[in-house]
C-alpha positions as CSV (number, residue, x, y, z in Angstrom):
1,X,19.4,-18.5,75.5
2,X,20.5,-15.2,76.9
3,X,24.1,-14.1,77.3
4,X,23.7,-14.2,81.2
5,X,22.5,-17.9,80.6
6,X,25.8,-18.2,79.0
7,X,28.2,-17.0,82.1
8,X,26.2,-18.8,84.3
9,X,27.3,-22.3,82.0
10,X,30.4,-21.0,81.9
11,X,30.9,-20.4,85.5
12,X,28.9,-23.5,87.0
13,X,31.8,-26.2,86.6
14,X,31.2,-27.4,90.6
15,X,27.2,-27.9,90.1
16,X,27.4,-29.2,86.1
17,X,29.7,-31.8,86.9
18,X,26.5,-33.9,87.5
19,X,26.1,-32.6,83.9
20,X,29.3,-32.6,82.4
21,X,28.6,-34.8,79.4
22,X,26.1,-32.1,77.8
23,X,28.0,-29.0,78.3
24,X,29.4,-28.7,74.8
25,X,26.0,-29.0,73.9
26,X,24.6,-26.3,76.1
27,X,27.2,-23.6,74.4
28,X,27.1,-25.1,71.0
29,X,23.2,-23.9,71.4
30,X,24.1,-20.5,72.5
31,X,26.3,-20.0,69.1
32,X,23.9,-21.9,67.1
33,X,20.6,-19.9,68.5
34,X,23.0,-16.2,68.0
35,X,24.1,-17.4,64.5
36,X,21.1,-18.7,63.0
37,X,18.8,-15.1,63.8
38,X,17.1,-14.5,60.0
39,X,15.7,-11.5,59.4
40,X,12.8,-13.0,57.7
41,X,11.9,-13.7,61.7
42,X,9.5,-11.0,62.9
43,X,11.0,-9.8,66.1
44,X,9.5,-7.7,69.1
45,X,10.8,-4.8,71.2
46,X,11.2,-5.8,74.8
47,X,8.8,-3.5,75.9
48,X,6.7,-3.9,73.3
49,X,2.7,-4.7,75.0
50,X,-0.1,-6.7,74.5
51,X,-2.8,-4.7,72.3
52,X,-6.3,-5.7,74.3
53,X,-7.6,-5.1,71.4
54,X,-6.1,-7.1,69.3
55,X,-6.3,-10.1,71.9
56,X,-10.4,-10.2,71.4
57,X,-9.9,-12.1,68.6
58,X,-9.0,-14.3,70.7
59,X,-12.7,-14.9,72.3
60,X,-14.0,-14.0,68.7
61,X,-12.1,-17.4,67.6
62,X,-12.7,-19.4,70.5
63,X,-16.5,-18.3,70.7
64,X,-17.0,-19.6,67.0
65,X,-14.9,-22.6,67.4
66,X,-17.9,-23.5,70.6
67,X,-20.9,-22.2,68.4
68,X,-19.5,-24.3,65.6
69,X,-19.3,-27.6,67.5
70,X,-15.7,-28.1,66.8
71,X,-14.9,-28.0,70.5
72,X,-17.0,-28.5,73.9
73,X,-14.9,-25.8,75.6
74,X,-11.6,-23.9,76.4
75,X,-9.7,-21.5,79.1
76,X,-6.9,-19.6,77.6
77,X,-4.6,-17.3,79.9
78,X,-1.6,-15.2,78.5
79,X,0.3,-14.2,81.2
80,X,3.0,-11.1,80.0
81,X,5.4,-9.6,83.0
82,X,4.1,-11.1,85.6
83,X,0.4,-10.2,85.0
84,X,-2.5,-11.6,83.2
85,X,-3.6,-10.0,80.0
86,X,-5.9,-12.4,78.8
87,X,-7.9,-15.1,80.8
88,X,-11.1,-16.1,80.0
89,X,-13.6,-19.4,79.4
90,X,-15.5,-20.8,76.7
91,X,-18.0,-23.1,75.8
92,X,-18.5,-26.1,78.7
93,X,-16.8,-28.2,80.9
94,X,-19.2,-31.1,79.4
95,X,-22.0,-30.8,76.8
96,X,-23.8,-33.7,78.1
97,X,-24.1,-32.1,81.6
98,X,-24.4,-28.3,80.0
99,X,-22.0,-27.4,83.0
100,X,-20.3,-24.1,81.7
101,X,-16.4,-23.8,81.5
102,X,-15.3,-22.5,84.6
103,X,-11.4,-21.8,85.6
104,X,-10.9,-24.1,87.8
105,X,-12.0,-26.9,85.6
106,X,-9.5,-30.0,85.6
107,X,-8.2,-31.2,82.3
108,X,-6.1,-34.4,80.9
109,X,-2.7,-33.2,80.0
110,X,-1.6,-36.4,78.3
111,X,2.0,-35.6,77.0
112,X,2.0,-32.4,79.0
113,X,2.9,-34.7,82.2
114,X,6.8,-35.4,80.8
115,X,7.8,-31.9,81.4
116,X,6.7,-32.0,84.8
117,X,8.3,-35.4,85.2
118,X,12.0,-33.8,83.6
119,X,11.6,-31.1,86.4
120,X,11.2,-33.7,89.2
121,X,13.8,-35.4,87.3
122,X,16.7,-32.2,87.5
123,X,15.9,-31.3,90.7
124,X,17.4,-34.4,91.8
125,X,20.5,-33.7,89.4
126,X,20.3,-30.2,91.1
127,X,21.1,-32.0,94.4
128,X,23.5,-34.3,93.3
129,X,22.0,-37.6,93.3
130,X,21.6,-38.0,89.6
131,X,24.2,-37.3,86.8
132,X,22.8,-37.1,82.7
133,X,25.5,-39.1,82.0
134,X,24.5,-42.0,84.5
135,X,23.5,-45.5,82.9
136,X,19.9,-46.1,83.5
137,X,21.1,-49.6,84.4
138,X,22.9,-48.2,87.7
139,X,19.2,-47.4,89.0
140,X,17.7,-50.4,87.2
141,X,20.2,-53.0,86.2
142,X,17.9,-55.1,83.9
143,X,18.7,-52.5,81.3
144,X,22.3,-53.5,81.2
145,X,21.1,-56.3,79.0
146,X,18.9,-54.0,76.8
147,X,19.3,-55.2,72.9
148,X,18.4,-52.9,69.7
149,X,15.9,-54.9,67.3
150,X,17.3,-54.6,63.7
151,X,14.5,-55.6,61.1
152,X,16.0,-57.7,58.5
153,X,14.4,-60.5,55.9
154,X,14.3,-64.3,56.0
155,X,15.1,-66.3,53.6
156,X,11.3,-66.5,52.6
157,X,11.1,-62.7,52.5
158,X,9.3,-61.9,55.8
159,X,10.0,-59.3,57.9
160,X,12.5,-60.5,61.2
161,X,14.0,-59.2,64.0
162,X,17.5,-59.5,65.0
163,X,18.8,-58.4,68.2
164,X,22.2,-56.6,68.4
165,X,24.1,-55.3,71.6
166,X,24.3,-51.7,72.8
167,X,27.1,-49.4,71.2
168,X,26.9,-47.9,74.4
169,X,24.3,-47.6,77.4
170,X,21.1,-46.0,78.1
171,X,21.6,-42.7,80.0
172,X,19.5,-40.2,81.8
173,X,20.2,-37.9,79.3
174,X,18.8,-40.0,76.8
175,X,15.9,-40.8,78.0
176,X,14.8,-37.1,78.5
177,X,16.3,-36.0,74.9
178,X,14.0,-39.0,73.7
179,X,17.0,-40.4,72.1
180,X,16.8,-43.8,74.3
181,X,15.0,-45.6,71.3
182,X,12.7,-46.6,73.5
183,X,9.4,-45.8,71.4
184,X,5.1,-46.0,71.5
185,X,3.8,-49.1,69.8
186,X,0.4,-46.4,69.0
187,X,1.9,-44.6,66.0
188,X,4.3,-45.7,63.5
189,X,5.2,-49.6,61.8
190,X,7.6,-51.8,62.3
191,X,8.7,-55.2,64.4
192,X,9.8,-53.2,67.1
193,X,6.9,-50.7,67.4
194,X,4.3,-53.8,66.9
195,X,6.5,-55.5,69.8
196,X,5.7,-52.6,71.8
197,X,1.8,-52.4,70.7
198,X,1.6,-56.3,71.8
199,X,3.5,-55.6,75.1
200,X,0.5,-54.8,77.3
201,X,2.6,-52.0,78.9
202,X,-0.6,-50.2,80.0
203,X,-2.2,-53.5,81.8
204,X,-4.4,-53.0,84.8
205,X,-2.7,-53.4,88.1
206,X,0.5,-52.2,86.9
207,X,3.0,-49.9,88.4
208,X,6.4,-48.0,86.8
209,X,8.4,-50.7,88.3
210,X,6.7,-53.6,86.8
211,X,6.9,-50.9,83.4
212,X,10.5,-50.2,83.5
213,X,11.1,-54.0,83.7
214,X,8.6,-55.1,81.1
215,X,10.5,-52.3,78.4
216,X,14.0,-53.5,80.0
217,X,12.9,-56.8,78.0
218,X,11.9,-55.3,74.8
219,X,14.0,-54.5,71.8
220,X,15.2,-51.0,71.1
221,X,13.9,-48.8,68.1
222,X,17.7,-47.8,67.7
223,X,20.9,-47.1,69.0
224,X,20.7,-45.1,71.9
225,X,21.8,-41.4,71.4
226,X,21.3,-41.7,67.2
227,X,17.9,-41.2,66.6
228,X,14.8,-38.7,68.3
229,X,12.2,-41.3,68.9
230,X,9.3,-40.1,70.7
231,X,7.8,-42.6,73.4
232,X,8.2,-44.5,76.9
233,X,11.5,-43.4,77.7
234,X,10.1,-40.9,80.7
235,X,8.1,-43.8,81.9
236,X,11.3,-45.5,82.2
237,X,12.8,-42.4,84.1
238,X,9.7,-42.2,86.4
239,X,10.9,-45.2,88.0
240,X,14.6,-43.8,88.1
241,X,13.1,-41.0,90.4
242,X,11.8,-43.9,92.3
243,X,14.2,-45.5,93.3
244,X,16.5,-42.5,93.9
245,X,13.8,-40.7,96.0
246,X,12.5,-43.7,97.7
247,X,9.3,-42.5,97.4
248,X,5.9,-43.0,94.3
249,X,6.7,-40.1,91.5
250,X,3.8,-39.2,92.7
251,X,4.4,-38.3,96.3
252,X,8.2,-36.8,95.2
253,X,6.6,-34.5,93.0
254,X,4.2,-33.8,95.4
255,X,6.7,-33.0,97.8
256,X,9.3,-31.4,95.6
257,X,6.8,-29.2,93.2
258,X,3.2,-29.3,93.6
259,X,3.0,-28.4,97.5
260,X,5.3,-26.0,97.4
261,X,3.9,-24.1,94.0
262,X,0.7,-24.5,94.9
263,X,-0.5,-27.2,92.6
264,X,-3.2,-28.2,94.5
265,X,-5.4,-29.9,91.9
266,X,-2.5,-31.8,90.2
267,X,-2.7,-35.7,90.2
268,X,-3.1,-38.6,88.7
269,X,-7.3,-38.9,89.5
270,X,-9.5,-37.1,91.1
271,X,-10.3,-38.5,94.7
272,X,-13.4,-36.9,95.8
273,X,-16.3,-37.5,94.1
274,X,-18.3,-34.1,94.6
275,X,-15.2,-32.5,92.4
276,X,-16.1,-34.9,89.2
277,X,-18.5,-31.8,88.0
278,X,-15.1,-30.5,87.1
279,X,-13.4,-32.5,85.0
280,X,-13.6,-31.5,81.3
281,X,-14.6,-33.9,78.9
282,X,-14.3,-33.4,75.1
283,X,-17.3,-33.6,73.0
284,X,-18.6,-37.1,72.6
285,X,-18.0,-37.0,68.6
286,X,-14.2,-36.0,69.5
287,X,-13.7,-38.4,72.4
288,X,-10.7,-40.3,70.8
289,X,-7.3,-39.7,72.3
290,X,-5.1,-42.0,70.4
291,X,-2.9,-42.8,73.1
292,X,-3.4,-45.6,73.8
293,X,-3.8,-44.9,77.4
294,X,-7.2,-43.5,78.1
295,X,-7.5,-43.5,81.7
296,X,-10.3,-42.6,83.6
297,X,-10.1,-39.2,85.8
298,X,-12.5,-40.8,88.5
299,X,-10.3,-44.1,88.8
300,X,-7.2,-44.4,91.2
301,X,-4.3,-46.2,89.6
302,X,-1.2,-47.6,90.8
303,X,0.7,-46.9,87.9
304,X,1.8,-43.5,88.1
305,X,3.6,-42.7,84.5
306,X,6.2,-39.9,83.2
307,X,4.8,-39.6,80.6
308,X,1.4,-38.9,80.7
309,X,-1.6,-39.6,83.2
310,X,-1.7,-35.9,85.1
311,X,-4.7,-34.2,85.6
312,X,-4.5,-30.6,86.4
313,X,-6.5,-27.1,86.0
314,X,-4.9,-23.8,84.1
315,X,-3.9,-22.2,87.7
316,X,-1.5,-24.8,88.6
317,X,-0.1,-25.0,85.4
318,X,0.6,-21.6,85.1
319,X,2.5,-21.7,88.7
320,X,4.8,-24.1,86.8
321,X,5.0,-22.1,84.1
322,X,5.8,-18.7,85.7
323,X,8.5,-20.9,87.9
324,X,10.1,-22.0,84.9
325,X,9.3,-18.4,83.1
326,X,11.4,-16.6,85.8
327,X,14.2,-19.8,85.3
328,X,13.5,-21.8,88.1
329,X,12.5,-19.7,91.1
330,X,8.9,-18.5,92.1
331,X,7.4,-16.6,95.3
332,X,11.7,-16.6,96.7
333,X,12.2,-20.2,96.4
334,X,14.6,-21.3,93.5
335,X,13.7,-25.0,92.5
336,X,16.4,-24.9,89.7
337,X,20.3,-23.1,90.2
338,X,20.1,-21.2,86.7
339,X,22.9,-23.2,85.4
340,X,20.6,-26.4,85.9
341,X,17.8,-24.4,83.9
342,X,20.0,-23.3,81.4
343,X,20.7,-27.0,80.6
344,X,17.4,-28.2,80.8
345,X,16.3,-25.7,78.4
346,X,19.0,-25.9,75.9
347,X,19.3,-27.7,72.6
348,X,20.1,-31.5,73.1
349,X,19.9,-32.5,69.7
350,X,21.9,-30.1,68.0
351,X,24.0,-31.5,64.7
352,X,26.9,-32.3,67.1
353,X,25.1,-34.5,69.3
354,X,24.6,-36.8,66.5
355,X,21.5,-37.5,67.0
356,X,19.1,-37.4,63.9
357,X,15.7,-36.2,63.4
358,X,13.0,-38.9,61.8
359,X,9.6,-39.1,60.3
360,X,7.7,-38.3,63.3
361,X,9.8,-35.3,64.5
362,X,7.1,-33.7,66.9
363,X,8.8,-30.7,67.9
364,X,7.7,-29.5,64.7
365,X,10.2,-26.8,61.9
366,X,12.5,-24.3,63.9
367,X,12.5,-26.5,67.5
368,X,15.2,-28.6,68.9
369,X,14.4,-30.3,72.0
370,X,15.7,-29.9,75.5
371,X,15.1,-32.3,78.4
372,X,11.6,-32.3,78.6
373,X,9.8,-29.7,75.7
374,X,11.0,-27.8,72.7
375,X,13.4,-25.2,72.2
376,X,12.9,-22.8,69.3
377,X,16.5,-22.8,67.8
378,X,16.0,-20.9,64.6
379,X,13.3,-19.1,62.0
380,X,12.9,-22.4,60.7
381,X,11.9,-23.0,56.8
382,X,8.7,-21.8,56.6
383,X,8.1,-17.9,55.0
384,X,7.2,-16.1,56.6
385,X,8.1,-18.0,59.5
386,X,6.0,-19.0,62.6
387,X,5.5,-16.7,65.2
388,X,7.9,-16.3,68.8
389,X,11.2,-16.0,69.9
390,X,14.3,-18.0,69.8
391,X,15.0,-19.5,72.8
392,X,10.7,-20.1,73.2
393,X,10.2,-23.6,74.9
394,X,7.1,-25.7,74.4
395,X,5.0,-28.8,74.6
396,X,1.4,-29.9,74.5
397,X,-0.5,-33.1,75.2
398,X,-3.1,-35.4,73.2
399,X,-5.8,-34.0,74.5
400,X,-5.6,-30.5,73.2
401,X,-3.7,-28.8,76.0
402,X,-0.9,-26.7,74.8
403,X,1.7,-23.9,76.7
404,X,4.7,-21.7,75.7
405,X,6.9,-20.0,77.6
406,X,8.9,-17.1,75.4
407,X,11.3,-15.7,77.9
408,X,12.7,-12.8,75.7
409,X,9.1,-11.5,75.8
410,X,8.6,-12.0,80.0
411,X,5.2,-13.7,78.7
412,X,3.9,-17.3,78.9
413,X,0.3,-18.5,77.1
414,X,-1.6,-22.1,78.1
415,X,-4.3,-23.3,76.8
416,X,-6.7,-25.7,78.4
417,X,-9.2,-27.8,76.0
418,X,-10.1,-31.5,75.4
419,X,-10.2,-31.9,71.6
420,X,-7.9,-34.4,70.4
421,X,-8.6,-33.9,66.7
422,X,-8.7,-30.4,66.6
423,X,-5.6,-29.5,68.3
424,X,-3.5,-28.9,65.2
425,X,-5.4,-26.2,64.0
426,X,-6.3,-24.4,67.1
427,X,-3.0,-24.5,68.4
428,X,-0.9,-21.9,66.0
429,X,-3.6,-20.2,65.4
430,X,-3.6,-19.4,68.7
431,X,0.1,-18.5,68.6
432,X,-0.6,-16.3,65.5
433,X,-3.2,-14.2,67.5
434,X,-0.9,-14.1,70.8
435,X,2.1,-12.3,68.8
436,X,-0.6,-10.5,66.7
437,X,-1.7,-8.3,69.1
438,X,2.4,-7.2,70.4
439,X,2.6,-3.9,69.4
C-alpha cells in the first residue's frame, strides 16, 4: 500500500467508522508490506516500459498452447498507464463451431464473480448502510442461531458431529475475508463439507434468499474469524445486498457498477439468442469445471450468486479493473472514497487478526487476502521469488480466467480462456512473461 494510502487511513476516522473494527488491520499491513521488502524480490523502476518485443512471447506461447490442443482459445490484454500494450486473440471461441476468438467474446468467470460482488458490497459501506463489523444476523436473523459442527468419534469409532455455539457472530467482514467458516462441499473431506455436498444448495428454482437460509441451517467449518476457508460465504453476502438495497444483486450491481462503467455484456446469462455465437466454450476434452455449479450461459436463473455465475467479455472487465487500478474512480466518477479502497485492498488476515491459514490456502505463497482477491504482502518463500509487486491484488475463476492489478507499476493484465485444467500452468507463466518484458 502506498504511503498516501496510509494518510488517507489515517485521516478517514468520519467515513471508517462503518469500518472501524479493521483499522488496526489496515496499518498493521502498511508496516508489515514496508518491513517484509526482500531483496531477493526483483523490483521495477516506475518508469520502467513494456518491451514489445519481449511481449511476443506472449502470442508465441499462446499460439502453441492452440496448435497443441491444450486450449480452444484465449484474449489476453495488458493494460500499463492507461494504455494497451498488449491485446490480442487466439485460437476459437468454440472448436465445434470453428468460430475464431474474437474480443468481444463472452466467458464464464466462475470465482471471478466475488470480487465484483465485494465491490457492490463496499459501496454500500461507502454510503453508510453497512458496517464490517455488522452481524450478518442483523440483515438475516436465522444466522443468530448458526452452530459450528465439531467432528468427534462415537463410542463405535465413527465419525460424528457435534454442534457447539458461536464464540462470537458472523460478520460482514468475515464473510468477505472468507473467515465465516462457511465452506464448498466440492473440495475437501469431512462431516461438515459432506453436509454441504448433500445440501442441494445449487437446486433448480432457487434464489440467494432461499440460499442464505438453507446455509443459516448448516453447521459451520469453524469458528468464525479463526480459520480462511474458501466457499459460500459471498453467496451469503449476496443476499445481505439484498436486503439492504431492496433490489436482485443483479439489478444493484447493475445500477451501481455495470451501467455506469460500461459493462454492458455482464450478467448472469445471455438473453438474446443471436449473441450465443459468442460465448466461449472450452474444448470438449477439458469441459469439466469442478464447481459444482455448471450453469448454462443460454439459461435464465433466479438465483443470482456472489460467488460465481457472471458472464462477461475482457472489455468490461478491464473497465473494472482500470476503476479499481486508479483506486476507485474512472472517467470522473469515484465509486470508492480512497480510504474505503484502501481497506478493501488491505491485508485481512494478517498474524494479528488471528485468523489461520489451512490446507487449501488459495491465495497461493506471498498473498494475504483482502475483501474480495489477494493482496501480495511479501516475496514469499519461493527463490527466486514470483514475479510483481507488493501491494499486487488478484483473483481468477474455475474456468481459466485470471487478472492482476499491480498498482506500483500503473499496469493491470486479464486473461480470458475456458480451460479448467490447464489454468495452473498457464496462469504464471503468463505473469512470468508480463514482468519479463519490463525493462
Amino acid at each position: 500500500m502506498p504511503v498516501s494510502a496510509t494518510r488517507q487511513l489515517i485521516g478517514a476516522t468520519p467515513i471508517l467508522r462503518h469500518a472501524r473494527s479493521i483499522l488496526p488491520v489496515a496499518l498493521f499491513l502498511v508496516t508489515a508490506v514496508q518491513a517484509s521488502a526482500d531483496s531477493a524480490m526483483r523490483t521495477y523502476p516506475p518508469d520502467a516500459v513494456l518491451s514489445p518485443q519481449r511481449l511476443e512471447r506472449i502470442t508465441d506461447f499462446f499460439n502453441a498452447e492452440v496448435a497443441n490442443n491444450k486450449i480452444a482459445g484465449a484474449i489476453v490484454l495488458v493494460q500499463h498507464r492507461g494504455k494497451q500494450a498488449y491485446f490480442k486473440s487466439f485460437g476459437k471461441i468454440d472448436v465445434t463451431t470453428g468460430e475464431p476468438m474474437t474480443p468481444d467474446a463472452i466467458f464464464r468467470i466462475f470465482s471471478m464473480t466475488k470480487p465484483i460482488t465485494s465491490v457492490a458490497a463496499m459501496l454500500l459501506v461507502d454510503d453508510g448502510k453497512l458496517k464490517l463489523d455488522d452481524p450478518v444476523s442483523k440483515y438475516i436473523p436465522s444466522f443468530a442461531e448458526a452452530k459450528v459442527g465439531v467432528e468427534t468419534k462415537a463410542e463405535n469409532g465413527d465419525p460424528v458431529l457435534k454442534l457447539v455455539p458461536l464464540e462470537r457472530p458472523i460478520t460482514i467482514e468475515d464473510l468477505m475475508r472468507q473467515s465465516a467458516g462457511i465452506p464448498y462441499g466440492f473440495y475437501g473431506t469431512g462431516l461438515v463439507r459432506s453436509a454441504y455436498k448433500n445440501a442441494d444448495i445449487y437446486a433448480e428454482g432457487t434464489d440467494n434468499a432461499a440460499v442464505a437460509e438453507k446455509i443459516a441451517r448448516l453447521p459451520l467449518a469453524e469458528q468464525p474469524g479463526t480459520l480462511w476457508d474458501y466457499g459460500h460465504s459471498l453467496d451469503v453476502l449476496a443476499r445481505v445486498i439484498e436486503v439492504i438495497s431492496g433490489k436482485s444483486l443483479y439489478a444493484f450491481e447493475k445500477e451501481r457498477l455495470f451501467d455506469p462503467l460500461g459493462m454492458k455484456d455482464t450478467s448472469y446469462y445471455v438473453a438474446d439468442p443471436s449473441q450465443y455465437r459468442r460465448i466461449a466454450e472450452p474444448l470438449p476434452s477439458d469441459s469439466n469445471f469442478r464447481t459444482g455449479n455448471s450453469r448454462d450461459p443460454r439459461k435464465p436463473y433466479k438465483w443470482e450468486p456472489g460467488t460465481s455465475g457472471l458472464l462477461t467479455t475482457i472489455g468490461d472487465y478491464s473497465r473494472l479493473a482500470q476503476m479499481l487500478l486508479n483506486g476507485g474512480e474512472l472517467d470522473g466518477k469515484r465509486y470508492l472514497k480512497p480510504e474505503i479502497f484502501a481497506t478493501m485492498t488491505a491485508n485481512h488476515i494478517a498474524p494479528a487478526t488471528g485468523v489461520k491459514r489451512g490446507s487449501y490456502y488459495f491465495p497461493g505463497d506471498g498473498f494475504g487476502y483482502g475483501l474480495g482477491f489477494g493482496v501480495r504482502t511479501e516475496p514469499g518463500n519461493a527463490t527466486p521469488p514470483p514475479p510483481g509487486s507488493l501491494g499486487e491484488i488478484k483473483w481468477d475463476g474455475a474456468g481459466g480466467t485470471y487478472f492482476w492489478i499491480d498498482r506500483a507499476q500503473d499496469m493491470f493484465v486479464i486473461l480470458m480462456m475456458q480451460s479448467p485444467s490447464e489454468r495452473g500452468r498457464i496462469q504464471p507463466a503468463l505473469k512470468a512473461m508480463v514482468y519479463d518484458a519490463l525493462e
